[in-house]
C-alpha positions as CSV (number, residue, x, y, z in Angstrom):
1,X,49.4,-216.1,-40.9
2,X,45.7,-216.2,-39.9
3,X,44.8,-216.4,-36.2
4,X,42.3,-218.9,-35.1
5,X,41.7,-217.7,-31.9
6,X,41.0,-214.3,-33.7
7,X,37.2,-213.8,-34.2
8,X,36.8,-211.0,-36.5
9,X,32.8,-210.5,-36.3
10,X,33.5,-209.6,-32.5
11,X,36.2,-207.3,-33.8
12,X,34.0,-205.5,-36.1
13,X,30.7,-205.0,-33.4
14,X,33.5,-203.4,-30.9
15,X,35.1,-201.3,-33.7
16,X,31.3,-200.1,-34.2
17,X,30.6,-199.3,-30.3
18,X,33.8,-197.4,-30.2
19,X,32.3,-195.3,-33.7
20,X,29.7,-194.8,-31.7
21,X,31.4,-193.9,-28.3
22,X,33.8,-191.2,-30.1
23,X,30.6,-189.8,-31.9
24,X,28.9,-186.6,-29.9
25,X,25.8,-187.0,-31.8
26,X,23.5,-190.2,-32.9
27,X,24.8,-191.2,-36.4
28,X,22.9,-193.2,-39.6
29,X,23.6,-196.5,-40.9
30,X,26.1,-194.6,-43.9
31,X,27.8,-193.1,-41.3
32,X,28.8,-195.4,-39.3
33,X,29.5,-197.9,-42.7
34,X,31.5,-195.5,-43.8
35,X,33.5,-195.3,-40.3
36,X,33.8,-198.9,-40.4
37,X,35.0,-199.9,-43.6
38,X,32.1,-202.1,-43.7
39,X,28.9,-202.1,-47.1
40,X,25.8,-201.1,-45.4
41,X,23.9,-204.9,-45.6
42,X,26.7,-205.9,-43.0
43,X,26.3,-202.5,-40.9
44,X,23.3,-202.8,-40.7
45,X,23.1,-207.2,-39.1
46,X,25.7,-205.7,-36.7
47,X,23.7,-202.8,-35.5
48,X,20.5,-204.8,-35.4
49,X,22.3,-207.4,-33.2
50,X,23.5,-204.7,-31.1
51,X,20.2,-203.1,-30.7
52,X,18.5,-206.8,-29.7
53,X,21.3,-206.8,-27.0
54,X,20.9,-203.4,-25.6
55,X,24.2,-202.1,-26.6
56,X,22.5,-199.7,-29.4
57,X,19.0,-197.3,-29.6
58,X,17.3,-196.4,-32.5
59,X,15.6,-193.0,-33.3
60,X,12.5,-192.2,-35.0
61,X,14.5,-190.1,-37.8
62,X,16.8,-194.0,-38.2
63,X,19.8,-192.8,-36.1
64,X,21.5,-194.5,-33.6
65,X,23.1,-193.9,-30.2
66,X,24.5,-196.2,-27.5
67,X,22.0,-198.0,-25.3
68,X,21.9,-198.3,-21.3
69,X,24.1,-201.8,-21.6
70,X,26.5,-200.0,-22.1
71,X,26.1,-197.5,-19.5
72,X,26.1,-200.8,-17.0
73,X,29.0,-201.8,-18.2
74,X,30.5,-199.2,-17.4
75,X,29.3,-198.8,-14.2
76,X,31.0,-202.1,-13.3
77,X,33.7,-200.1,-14.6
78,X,33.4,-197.3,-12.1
79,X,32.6,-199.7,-9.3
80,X,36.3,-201.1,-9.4
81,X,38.2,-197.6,-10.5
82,X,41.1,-197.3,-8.6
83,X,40.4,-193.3,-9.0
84,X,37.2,-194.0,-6.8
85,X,39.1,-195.4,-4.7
86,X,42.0,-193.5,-4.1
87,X,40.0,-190.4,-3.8
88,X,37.3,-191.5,-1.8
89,X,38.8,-191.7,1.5
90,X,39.9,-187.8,1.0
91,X,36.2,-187.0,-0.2
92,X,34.4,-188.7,2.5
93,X,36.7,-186.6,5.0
94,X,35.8,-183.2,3.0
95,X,32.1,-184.1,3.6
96,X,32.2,-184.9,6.8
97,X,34.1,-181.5,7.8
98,X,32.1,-179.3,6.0
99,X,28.8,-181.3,6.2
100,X,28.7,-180.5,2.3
101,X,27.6,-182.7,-0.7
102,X,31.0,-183.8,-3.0
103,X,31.6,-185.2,-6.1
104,X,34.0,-187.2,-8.2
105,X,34.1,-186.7,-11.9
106,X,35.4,-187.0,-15.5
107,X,34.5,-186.0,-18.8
108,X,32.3,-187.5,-21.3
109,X,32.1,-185.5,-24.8
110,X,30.2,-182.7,-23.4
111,X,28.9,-183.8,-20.1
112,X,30.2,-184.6,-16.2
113,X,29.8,-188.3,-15.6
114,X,29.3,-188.6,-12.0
115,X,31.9,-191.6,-10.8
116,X,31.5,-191.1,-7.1
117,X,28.9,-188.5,-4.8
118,X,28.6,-188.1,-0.9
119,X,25.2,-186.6,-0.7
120,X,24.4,-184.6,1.9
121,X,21.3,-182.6,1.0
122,X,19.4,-182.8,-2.3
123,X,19.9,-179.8,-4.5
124,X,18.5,-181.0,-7.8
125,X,15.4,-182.3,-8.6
126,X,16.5,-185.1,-9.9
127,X,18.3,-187.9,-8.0
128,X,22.3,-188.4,-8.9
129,X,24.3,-191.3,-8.6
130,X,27.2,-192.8,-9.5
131,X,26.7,-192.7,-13.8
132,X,24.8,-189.3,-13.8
133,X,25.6,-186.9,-16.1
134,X,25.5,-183.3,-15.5
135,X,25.7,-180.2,-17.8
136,X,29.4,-179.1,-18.7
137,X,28.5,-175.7,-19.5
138,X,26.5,-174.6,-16.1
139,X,28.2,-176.8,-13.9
140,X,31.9,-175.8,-12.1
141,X,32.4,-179.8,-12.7
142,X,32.3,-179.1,-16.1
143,X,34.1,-176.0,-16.6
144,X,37.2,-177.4,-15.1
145,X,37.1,-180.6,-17.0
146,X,36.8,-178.3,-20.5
147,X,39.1,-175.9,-19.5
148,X,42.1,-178.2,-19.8
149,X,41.0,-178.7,-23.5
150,X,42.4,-176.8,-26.8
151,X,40.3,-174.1,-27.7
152,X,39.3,-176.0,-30.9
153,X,38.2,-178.8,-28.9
154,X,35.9,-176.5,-26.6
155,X,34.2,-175.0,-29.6
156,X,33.8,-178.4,-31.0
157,X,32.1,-179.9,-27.7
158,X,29.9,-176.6,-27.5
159,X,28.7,-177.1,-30.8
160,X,27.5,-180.3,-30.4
161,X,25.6,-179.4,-27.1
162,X,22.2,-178.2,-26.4
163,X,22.7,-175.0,-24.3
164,X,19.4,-174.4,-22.2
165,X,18.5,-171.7,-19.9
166,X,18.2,-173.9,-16.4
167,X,17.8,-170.7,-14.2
168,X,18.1,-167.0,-14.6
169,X,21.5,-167.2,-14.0
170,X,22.1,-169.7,-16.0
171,X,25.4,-168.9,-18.5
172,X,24.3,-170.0,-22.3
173,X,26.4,-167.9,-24.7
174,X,29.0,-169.8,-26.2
175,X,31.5,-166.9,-25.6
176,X,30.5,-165.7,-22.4
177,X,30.9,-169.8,-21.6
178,X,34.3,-169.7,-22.7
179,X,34.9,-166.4,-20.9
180,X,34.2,-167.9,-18.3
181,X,36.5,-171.3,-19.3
182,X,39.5,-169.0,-19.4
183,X,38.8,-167.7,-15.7
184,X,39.1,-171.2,-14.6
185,X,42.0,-171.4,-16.4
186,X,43.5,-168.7,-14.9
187,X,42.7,-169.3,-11.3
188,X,42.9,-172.9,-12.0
189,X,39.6,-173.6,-9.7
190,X,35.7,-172.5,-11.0
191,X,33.1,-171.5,-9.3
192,X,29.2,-172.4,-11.1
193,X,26.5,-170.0,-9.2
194,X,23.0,-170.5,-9.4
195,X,23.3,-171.8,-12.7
196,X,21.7,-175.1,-12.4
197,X,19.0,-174.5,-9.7
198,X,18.7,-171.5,-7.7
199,X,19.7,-173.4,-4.2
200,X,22.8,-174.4,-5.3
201,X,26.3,-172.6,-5.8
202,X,29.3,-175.4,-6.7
203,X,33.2,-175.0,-6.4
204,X,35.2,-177.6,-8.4
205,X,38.9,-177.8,-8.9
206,X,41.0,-180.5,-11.1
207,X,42.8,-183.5,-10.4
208,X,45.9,-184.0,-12.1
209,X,48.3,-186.7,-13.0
210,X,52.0,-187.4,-13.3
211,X,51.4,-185.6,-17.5
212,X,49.5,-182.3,-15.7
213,X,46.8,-183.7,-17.5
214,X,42.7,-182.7,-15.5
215,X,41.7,-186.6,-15.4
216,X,39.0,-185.7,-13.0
217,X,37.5,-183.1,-10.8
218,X,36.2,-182.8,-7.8
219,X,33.9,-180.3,-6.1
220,X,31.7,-178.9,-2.7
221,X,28.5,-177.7,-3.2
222,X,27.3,-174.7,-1.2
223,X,23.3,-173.6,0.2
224,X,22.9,-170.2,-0.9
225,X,23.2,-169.4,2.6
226,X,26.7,-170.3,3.2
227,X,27.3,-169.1,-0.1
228,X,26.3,-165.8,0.8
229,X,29.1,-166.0,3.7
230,X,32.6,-164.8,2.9
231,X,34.1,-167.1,5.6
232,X,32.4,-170.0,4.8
233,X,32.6,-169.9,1.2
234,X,36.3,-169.2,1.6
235,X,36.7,-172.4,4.0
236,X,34.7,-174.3,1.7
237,X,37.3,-173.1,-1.3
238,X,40.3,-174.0,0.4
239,X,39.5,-177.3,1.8
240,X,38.3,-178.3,-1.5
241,X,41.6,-177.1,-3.0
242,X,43.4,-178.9,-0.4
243,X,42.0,-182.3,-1.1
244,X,42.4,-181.6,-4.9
245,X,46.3,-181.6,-4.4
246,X,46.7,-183.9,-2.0
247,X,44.6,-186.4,-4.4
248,X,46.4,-184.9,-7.5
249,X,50.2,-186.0,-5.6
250,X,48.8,-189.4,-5.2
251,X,48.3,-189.5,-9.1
252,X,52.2,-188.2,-9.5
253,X,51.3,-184.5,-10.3
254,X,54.2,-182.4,-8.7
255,X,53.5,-179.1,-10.0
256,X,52.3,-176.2,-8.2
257,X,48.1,-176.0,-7.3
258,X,45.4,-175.4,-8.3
259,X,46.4,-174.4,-11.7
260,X,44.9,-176.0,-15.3
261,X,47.6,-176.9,-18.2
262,X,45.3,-177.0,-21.7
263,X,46.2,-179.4,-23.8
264,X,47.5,-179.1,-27.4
């Protein structure tokens, strides 16, 4: 029976931003046709429309990628999350006793979204915000996020990234990256050095639901000064760890922590 209140066109341009949103790269018009189940003359009105709106870029080479209304959408998105705000409270409290910078974070393709940050001095040279993205293969963010993925999926999220040398120390073999994914497995925290600027040295550990699943991480990040300072570093690491659980049995986890469980 057909559905009046059913509007298929809208349908078919959300069926196109999620192609788009599950894609790690920009794709053509055959691709995402293709994807769609829709000829190409039809593709194409939708992704014009799109594009007009702000939903969709074009570049030179005629690929697309998703725009920066969708980006505010979701940070309408982020402004609501009951993740923010569950885990704020014990962020702003880790700030405020180690007079440290914090973030909130999740995983998108290859990349740490920033969902919340308590700045406390600027590292970067760049501002970030709530909607940033950071690297996932030189940031502890990132390592925790990807080390609770298959093996398979790592090496598919790797491929698709382009791995620059941000600093001397900056990690950008794919298997010294994944080296160092599997120490974050096994101590189920990571810790990113000097790999993004030369000032900085970030600890990051998971949060975990009631399915052991990472849906976020959280991290401290250090001056090279107090990262050069066993006892500081150490009381850095543990209050971090501490907040990490005691967010993590607010989202139903009840194993032991910090630890990672890899999906399958």
């Amino acid at each position: 029976m057909r559905d009046n209140n059913h509007i298929h066109s809208v349908e078919r341009a959300l069926k196109i931003l999620e192609i788009f949103g599950e894609s790690l790269q920009p794709l053509s018009l055959t691709e995402v046709a293709n994807l769609a189940n829709l000829t190409k003359t039809t593709t194409q009105r939708f992704i014009n429309t799109l594009i007009v709106l702000g939903y969709l870029n074009r570049e030179e080479n005629k690929r697309y990628f998703l725009g920066t209304k969708v980006l505010s959408l979701g940070f309408q998105y982020l402004n609501s999350s009951s993740l923010i705000a569950m885990a704020k409270p014990y962020l702003d409290e880790l700030s405020s006793e180690l007079q440290m910078t914090v973030n909130l974070g999740v995983l998108d393709k290859g990349e740490v979204l920033i969902l919340y940050r308590r700045e406390v001095k600027k590292f970067l040279r760049f501002d970030i915000h709530p909607g940033s993205k950071l690297l996932g293969y030189g940031s502890a963010l990132g390592r925790v996020l990807l080390a609770g993925l298959s093996d398979r999926d790592i090496a598919d999220r790797l491929n698709a990234m382009d791995i620059q040398k941000l600093t001397p120390k900056t990690i950008t073999s794919k298997q010294a990256i994944m080296e160092e994914i599997v120490k974050t497995r096994e101590h189920g925290y990571a810790v990113s050095d000097q790999e993004q600027t030369m000032d900085l040295c970030s600890i990051a550990a998971p949060l975990l639901d009631e399915k052991k699943e990472t849906v976020a991480v959280i991290n401290v990040s250090l001056d090279v000064m107090r990262r050069n300072d066993p006892v500081l570093f150490e009381n850095a690491k543990t209050r971090l760890i501490n907040k990490g659980e005691s967010i993590s049995r607010r989202l139903g986890y009840g194993g032991p922590y910090p630890v990672i469980h890899v999906l399958e």
